[in-house]
C-alpha positions in Angstrom: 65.9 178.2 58.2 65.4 181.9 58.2 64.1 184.5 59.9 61.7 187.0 59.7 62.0 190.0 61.8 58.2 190.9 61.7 58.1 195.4 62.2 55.1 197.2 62.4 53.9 199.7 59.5 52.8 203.5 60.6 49.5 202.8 59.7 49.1 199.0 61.3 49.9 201.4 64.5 46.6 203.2 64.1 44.6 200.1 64.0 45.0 199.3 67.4 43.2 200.2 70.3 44.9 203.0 71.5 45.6 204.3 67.8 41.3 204.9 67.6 41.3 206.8 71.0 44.2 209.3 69.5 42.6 209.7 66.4 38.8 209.9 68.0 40.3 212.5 71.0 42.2 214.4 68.0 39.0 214.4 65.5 36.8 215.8 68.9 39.0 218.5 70.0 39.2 219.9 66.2 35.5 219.9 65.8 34.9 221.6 69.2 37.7 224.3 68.3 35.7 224.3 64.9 32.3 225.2 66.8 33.9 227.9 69.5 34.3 230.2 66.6 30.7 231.2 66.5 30.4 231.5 70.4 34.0 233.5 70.3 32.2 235.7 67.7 29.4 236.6 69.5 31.2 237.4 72.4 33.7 239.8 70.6 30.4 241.1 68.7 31.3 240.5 65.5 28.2 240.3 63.3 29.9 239.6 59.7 31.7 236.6 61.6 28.5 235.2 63.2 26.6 235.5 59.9 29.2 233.7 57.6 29.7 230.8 60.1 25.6 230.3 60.7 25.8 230.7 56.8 28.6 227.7 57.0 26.3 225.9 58.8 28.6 225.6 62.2 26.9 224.3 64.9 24.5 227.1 66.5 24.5 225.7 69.4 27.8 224.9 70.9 28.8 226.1 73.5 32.2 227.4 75.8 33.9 225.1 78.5 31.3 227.0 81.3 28.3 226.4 78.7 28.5 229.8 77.9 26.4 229.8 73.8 26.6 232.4 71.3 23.0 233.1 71.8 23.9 233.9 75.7 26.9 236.2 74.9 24.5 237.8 72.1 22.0 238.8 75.7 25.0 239.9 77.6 25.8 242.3 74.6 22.4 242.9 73.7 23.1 242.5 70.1 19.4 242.5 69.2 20.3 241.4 65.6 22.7 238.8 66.4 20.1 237.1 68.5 18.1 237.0 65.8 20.5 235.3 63.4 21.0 232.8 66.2 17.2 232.4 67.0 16.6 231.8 63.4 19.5 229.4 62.4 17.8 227.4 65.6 19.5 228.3 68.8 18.4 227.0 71.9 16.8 230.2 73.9 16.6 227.8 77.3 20.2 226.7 77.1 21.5 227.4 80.2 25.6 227.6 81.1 26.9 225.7 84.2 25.4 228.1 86.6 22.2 228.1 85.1 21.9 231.2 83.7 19.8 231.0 80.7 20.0 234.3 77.8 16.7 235.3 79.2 18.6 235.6 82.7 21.4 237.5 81.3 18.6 239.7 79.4 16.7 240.8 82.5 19.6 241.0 85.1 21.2 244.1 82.8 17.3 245.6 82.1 17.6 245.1 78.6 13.6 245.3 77.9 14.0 244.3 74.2 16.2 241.6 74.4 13.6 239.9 76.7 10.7 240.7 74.1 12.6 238.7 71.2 13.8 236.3 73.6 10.4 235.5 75.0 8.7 236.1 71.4 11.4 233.0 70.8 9.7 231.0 73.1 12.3 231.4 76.1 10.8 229.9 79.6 10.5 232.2 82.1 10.5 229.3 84.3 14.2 228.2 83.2 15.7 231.5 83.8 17.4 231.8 86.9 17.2 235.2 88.8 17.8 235.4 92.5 16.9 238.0 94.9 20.7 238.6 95.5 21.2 238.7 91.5 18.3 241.4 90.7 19.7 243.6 93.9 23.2 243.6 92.7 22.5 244.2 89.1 19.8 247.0 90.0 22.4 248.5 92.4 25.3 248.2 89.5 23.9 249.4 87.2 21.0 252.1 88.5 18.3 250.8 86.1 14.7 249.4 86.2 13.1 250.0 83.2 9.4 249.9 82.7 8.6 247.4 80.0 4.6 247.3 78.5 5.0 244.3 76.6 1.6 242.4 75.4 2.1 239.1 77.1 2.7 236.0 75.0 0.1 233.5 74.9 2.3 230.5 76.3 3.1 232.5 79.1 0.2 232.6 82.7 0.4 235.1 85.3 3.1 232.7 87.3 5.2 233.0 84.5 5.5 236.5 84.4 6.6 237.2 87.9 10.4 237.1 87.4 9.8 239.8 84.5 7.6 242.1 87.1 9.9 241.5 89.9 13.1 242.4 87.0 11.8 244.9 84.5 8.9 246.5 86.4 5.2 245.9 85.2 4.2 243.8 82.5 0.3 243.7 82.1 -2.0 241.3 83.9 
């Protein structure tokens, strides 16, 4: 009687258990690398980047380890045109990172009166955007700036609404 030494093929490897969590974990962390290069694009402000991955249809709304999006690094910058690619392709204007800080928040702590208008013409929520006291004092103090914004105010939007934009960028009308 004979034999057979019974060995394992490479690929008969894969099939088991912990060959699907390799190739799953592997597959995951190539498609998130895949979808940081539009958030790493906005946040070096690189337009022509932005545009050809939105054109490649990369996913608009991915978003950094801290939940940092391109549309939120696109505030910080104030790269008014970038935002609107983003806004357009369908970014989220209420996503909010880790901390809570929504592109609205990021738009109004550095005064930037028309990144607010797109932003809120977008549909952002007011209510989402996270703005403490300490946060407008230190960013007013930084950076000297209060701009007066007369901005007709969007339908969507009540009186309530509108207080973190009074209390941030001065009046907006009643």
């Amino acid at each position: 009687m004979e034999i057979v030494k019974l060995t394992r093929s490479p690929i008969s490897r894969l099939l088991t258990p912990a060959g699907f969590f390799a190739i799953a974990t592997l597959s995951a962390a190539t498609l998130t690398a895949a979808d940081l290069r539009l958030v790493e694009a906005a946040k070096n402000r690189d337009r022509a980047a932005v545009r050809s991955l939105l054109e490649q249809k990369v996913d608009v709304n991915a978003s950094q380890p801290d939940g940092a999006t391109a549309l939120a690094w696109a505030a910080h910058w104030n790269e008014l045109e970038t935002a609107d690619l983003l806004i357009r392709a369908g970014a989220d204007v209420n996503a909010a990172n880790d901390y809570g800080v929504t592109p609205l928040s990021l738009a109004c702590a550095k005064g930037y009166a028309a990144m607010v208008e797109k932003l809120l013409d977008a549909r952002a929520d007011p209510n989402r955007a996270q703005l403490t006291a300490a946060a407008r004092v230190s960013t007013s103090v930084a950076t000297r700036r209060r701009p007066r914004v007369r901005a007709l105010r969007p339908p969507h939007m009540t009186r309530t609404k509108c207080a973190i934009l009074r209390s941030t960028l001065g009046r907006v009308p009643r």
